[in-house]
Backbone as CSV, one residue per row, in Angstrom:
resi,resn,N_x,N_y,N_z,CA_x,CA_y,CA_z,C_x,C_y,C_z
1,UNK,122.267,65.015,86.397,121.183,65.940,86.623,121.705,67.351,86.886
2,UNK,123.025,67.750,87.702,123.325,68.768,88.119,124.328,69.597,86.782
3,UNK,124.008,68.808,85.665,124.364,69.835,84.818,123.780,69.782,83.665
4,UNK,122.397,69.564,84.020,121.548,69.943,83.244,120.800,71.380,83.738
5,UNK,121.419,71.116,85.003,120.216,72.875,85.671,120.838,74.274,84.853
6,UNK,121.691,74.796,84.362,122.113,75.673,83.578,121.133,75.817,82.174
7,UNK,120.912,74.586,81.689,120.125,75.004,80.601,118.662,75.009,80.812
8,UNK,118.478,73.798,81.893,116.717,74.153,82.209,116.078,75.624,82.677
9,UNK,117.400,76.085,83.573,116.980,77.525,84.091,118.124,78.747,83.781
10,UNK,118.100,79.059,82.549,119.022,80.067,82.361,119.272,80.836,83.329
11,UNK,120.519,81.885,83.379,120.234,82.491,83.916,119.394,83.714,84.227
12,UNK,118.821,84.355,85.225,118.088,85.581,85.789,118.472,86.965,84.516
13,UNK,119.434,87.102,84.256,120.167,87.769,83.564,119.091,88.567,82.669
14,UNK,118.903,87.193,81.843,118.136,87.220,80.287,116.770,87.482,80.816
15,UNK,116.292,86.997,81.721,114.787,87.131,81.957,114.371,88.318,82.626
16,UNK,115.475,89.266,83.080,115.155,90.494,83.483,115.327,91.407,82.561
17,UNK,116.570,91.175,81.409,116.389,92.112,80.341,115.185,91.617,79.240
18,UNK,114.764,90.730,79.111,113.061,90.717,78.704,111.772,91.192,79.039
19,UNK,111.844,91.623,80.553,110.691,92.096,81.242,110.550,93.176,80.465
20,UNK,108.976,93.767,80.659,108.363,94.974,80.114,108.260,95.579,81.378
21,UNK,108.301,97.156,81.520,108.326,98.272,82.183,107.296,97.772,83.102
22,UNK,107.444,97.782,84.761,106.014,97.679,85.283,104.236,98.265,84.991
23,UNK,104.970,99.571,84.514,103.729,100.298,84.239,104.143,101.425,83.213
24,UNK,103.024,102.237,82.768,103.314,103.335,81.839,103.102,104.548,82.226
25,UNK,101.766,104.486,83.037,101.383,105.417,84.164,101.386,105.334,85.158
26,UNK,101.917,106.105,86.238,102.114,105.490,87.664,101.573,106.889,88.373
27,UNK,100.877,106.772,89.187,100.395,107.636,89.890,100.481,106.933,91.637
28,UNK,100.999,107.948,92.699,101.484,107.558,94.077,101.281,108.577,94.398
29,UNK,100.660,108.302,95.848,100.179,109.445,96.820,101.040,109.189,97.917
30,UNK,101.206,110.230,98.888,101.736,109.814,100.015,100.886,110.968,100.952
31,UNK,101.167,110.544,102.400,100.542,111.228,103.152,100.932,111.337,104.823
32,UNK,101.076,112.207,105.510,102.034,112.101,106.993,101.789,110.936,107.495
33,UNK,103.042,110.518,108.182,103.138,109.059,108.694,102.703,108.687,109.871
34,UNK,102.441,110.168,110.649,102.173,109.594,111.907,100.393,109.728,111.954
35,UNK,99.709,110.457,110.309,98.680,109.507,110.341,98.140,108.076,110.810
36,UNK,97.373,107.850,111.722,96.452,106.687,111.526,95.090,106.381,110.515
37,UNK,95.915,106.764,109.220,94.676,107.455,108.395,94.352,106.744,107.231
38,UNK,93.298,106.183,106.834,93.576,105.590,105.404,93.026,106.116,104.687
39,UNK,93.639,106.801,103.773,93.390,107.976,102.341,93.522,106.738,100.916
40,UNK,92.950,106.689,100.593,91.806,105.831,99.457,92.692,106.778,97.788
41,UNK,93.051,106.320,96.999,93.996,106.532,96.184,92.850,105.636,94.699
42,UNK,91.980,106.643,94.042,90.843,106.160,92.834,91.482,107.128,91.832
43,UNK,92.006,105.585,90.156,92.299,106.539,89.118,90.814,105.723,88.269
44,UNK,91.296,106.846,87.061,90.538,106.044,85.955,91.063,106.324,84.833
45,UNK,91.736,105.349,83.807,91.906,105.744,82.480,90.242,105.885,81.380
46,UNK,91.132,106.389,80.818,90.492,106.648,79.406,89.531,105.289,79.334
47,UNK,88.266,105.279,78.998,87.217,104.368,78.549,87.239,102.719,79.779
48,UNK,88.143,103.076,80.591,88.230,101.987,81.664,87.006,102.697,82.583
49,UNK,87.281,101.881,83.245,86.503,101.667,84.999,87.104,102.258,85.848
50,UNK,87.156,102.946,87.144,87.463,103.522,88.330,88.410,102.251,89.122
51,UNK,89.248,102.445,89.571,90.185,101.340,90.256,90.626,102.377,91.265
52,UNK,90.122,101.599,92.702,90.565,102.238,93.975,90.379,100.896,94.856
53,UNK,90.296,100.737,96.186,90.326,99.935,97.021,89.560,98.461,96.557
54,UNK,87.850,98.893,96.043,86.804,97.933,96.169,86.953,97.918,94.615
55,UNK,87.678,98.087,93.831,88.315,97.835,92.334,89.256,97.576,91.873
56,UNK,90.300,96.363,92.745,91.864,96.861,92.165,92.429,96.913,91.556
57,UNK,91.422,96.434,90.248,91.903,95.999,88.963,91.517,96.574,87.973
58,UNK,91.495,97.221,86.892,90.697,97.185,85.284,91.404,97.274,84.078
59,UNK,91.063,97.280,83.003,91.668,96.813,81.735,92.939,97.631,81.606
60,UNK,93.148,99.040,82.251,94.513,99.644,82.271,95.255,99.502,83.586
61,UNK,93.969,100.164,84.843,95.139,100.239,85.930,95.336,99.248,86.723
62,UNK,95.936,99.098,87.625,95.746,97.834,89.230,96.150,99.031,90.119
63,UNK,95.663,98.997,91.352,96.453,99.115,92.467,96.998,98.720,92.920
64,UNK,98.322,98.564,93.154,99.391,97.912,93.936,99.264,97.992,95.469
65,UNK,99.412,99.031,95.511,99.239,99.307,97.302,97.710,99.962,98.193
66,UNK,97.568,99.289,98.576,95.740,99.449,99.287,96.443,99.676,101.023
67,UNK,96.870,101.031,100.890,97.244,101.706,102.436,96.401,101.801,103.378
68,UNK,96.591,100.814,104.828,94.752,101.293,105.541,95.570,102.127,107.096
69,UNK,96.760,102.933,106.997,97.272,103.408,107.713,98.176,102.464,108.684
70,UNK,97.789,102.542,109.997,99.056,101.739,110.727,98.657,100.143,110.812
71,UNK,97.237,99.960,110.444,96.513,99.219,110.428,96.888,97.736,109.703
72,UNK,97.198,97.072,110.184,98.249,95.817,109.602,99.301,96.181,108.751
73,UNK,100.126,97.379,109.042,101.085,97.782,108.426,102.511,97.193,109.237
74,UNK,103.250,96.995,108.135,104.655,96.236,108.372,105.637,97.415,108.055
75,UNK,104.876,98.701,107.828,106.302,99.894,107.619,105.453,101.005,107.869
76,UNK,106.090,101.985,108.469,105.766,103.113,109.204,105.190,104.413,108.271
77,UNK,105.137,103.888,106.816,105.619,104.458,105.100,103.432,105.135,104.915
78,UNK,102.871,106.031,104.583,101.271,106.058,104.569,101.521,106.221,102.699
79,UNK,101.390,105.320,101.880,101.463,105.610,100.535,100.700,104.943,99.721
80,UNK,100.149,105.053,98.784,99.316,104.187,97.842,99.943,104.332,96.473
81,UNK,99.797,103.397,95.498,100.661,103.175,94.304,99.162,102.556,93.198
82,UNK,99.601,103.012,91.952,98.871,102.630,90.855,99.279,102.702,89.819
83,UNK,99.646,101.829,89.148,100.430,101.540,87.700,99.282,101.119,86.926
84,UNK,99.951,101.313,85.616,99.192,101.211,84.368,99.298,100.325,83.804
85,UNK,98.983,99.834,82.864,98.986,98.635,81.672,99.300,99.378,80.179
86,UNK,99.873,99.917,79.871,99.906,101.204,78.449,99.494,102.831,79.027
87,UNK,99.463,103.161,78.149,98.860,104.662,78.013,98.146,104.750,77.124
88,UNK,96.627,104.724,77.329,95.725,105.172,76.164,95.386,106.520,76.013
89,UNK,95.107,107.215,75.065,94.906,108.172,74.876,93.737,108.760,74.952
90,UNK,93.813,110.209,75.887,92.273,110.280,76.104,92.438,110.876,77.684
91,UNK,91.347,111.468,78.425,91.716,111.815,79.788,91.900,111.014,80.761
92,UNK,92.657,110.770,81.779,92.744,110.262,82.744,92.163,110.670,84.111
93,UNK,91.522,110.185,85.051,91.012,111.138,86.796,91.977,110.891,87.606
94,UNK,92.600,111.083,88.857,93.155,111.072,90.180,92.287,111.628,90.924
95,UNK,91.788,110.914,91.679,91.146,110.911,92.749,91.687,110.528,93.931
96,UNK,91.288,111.436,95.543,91.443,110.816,96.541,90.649,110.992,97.352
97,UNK,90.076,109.502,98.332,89.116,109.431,99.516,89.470,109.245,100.765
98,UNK,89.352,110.471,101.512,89.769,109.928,102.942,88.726,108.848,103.369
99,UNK,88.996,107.824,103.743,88.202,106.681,104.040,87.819,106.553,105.361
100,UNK,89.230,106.940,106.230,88.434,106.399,107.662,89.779,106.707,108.121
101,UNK,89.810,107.455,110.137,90.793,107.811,110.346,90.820,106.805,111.742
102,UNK,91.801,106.927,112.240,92.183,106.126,114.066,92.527,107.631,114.649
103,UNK,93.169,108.016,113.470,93.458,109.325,114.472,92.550,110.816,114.132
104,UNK,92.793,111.504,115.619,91.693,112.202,115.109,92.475,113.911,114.797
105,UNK,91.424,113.913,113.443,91.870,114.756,112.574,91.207,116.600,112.933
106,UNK,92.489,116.892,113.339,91.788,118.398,114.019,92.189,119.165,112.930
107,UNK,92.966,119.119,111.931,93.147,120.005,111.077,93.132,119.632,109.788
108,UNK,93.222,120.084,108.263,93.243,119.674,107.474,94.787,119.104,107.133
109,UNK,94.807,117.830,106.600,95.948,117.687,105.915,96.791,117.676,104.085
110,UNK,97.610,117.521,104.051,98.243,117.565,102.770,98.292,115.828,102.310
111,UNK,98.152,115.975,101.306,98.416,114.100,100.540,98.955,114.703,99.437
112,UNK,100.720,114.439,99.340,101.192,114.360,97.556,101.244,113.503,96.513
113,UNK,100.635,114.351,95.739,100.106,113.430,94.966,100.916,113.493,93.195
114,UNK,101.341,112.382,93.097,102.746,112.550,91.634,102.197,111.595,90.641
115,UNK,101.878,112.083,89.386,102.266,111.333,88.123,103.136,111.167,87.531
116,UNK,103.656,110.249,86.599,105.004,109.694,86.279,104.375,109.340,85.013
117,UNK,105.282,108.970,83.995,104.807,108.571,82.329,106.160,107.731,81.933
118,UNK,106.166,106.385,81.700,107.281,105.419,81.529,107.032,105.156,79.650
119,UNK,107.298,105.627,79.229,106.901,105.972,77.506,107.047,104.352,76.531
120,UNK,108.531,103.828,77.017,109.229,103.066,76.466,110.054,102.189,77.168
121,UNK,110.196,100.860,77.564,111.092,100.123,78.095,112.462,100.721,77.924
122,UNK,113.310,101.212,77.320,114.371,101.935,77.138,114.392,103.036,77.408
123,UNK,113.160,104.191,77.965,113.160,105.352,78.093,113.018,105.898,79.746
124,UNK,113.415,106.688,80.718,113.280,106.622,82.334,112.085,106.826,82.809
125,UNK,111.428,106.819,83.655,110.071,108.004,83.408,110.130,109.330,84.017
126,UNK,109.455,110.047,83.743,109.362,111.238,83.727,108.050,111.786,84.268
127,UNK,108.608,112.588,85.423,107.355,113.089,86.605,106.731,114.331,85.315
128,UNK,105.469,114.165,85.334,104.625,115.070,84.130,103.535,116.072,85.213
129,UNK,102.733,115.445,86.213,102.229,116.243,87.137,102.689,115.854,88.519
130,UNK,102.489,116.827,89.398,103.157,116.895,90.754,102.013,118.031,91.637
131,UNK,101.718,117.372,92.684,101.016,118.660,93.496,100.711,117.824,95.099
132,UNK,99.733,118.747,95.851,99.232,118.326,97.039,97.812,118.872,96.887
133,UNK,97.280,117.847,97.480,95.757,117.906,97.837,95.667,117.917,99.168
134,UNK,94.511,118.610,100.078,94.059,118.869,100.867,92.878,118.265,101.352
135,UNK,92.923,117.296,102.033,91.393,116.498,102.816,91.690,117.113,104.026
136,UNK,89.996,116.870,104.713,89.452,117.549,105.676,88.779,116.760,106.644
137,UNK,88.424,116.355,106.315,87.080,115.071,107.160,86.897,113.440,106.155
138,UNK,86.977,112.644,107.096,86.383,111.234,106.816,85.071,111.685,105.954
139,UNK,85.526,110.727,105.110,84.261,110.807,103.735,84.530,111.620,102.554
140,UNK,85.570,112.506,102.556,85.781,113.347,101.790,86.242,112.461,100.330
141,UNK,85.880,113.247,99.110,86.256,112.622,97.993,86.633,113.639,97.123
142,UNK,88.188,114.047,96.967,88.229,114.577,95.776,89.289,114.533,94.434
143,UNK,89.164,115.488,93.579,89.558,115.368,92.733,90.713,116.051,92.092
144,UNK,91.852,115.531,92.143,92.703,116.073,92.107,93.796,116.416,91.060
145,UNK,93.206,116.041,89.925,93.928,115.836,88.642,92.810,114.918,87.826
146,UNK,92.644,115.430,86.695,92.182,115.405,85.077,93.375,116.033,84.111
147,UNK,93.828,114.826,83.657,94.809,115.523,82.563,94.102,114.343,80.802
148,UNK,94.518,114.910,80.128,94.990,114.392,78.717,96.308,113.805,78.607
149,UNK,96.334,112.433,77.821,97.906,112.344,77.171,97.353,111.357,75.701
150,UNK,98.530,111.998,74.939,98.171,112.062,73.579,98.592,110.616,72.832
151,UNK,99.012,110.436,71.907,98.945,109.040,71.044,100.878,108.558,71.904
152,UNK,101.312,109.873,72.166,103.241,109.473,72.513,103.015,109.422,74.452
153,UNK,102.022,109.506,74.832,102.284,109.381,75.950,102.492,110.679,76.660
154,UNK,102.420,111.665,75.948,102.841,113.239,76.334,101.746,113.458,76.802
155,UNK,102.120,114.792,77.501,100.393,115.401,78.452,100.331,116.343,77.399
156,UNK,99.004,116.829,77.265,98.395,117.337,76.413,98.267,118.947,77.100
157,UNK,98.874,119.845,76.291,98.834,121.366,76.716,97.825,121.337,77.156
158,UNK,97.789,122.193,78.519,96.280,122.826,79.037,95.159,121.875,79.440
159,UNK,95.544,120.811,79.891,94.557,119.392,79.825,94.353,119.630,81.180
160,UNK,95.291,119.554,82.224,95.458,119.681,83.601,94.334,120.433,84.314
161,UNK,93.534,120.034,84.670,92.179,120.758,86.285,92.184,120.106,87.163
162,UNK,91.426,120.337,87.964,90.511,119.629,88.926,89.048,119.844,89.100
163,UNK,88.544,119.587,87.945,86.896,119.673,87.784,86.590,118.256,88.639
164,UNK,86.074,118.361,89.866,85.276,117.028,90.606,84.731,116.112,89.424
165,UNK,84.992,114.867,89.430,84.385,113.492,88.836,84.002,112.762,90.024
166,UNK,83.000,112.177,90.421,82.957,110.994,91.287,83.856,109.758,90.748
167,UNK,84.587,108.742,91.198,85.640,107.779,91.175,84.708,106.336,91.782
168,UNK,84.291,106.730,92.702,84.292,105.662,94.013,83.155,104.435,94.462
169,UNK,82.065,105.559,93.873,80.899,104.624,93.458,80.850,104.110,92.565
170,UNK,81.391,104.244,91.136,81.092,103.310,89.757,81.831,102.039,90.484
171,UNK,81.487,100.952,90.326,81.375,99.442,90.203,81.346,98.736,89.264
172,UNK,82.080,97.834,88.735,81.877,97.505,87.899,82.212,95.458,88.140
């Protein structure tokens, strides 16, 4: 039996150089740590659905990380994560909701907020937008990036605003 386990379970080797890229689009927020704050992290691709907390899923994105501040947290880290399934072509939203604080918020804060574009399993990714957004008060919802990316995964000249979309209410 014990030398049959080599061929039943190759090694790790081969099955990691088979994997596909986690994601294509990755969008991650972060936000001060000594927040008790949970800032709500809503994208939407192209012809998909809104994926944030009460969505974690849709035909492009997932959320990986659903941050509710110190709040059953196992690391001191305030960040939210959202990977893609491809890159379709067409606009994308970034959205963020301050949801609900423990601590109380006397001033406005900063949340950075980074896109990334993973093109090709063989290719690195490459930070395409980068900035900080500014929330103010529990309840706040905004919008912090509308870009384009084209048939290669490239951002599309001049695509980049922040024209407000609502994110948070579509349901699907």
């Amino acid at each position: 039996m014990l030398l049959l386990l080599p061929h039943i379970n190759p090694p790790a080797q081969a099955a990691k150089e088979s994997m596909d890229p986690p994601g294509n689009v990755m969008v991650e927020i972060r936000w001060p740590d000594k927040l008790d704050t949970d800032v709500d992290l809503w994208v939407q691709a192209p012809g998909d659905r809104a994926v944030g907390y009460s969505n974690k899923g849709g035909s492009v994105f997932n959320l990986l990380r659903d941050d509710r501040g110190h709040l059953r947290d196992a690391s001191d880290l305030n960040y939210e994560v959202s990977y893609s399934r491809g890159a379709p072509v067409g606009e994308y939203v970034v959205n963020l909701h301050l949801y609900n604080s423990r601590s109380e918020i006397t001033e406005p804060f900063a949340v950075d907020v980074v896109v990334s574009v993973k093109r090709t399993s063989t290719t690195s990714t490459q930070q395409i937008i980068a900035g900080k957004a500014v929330l103010r008060q529990v309840g706040d919802e905004i919008t912090v990036f509308r870009f384009k990316l084209d048939g290669d995964a490239e951002l599309v000249p001049d695509s980049v605003h922040n024209v407000y979309l609502p994110l948070r209410a579509e349901k699907s």
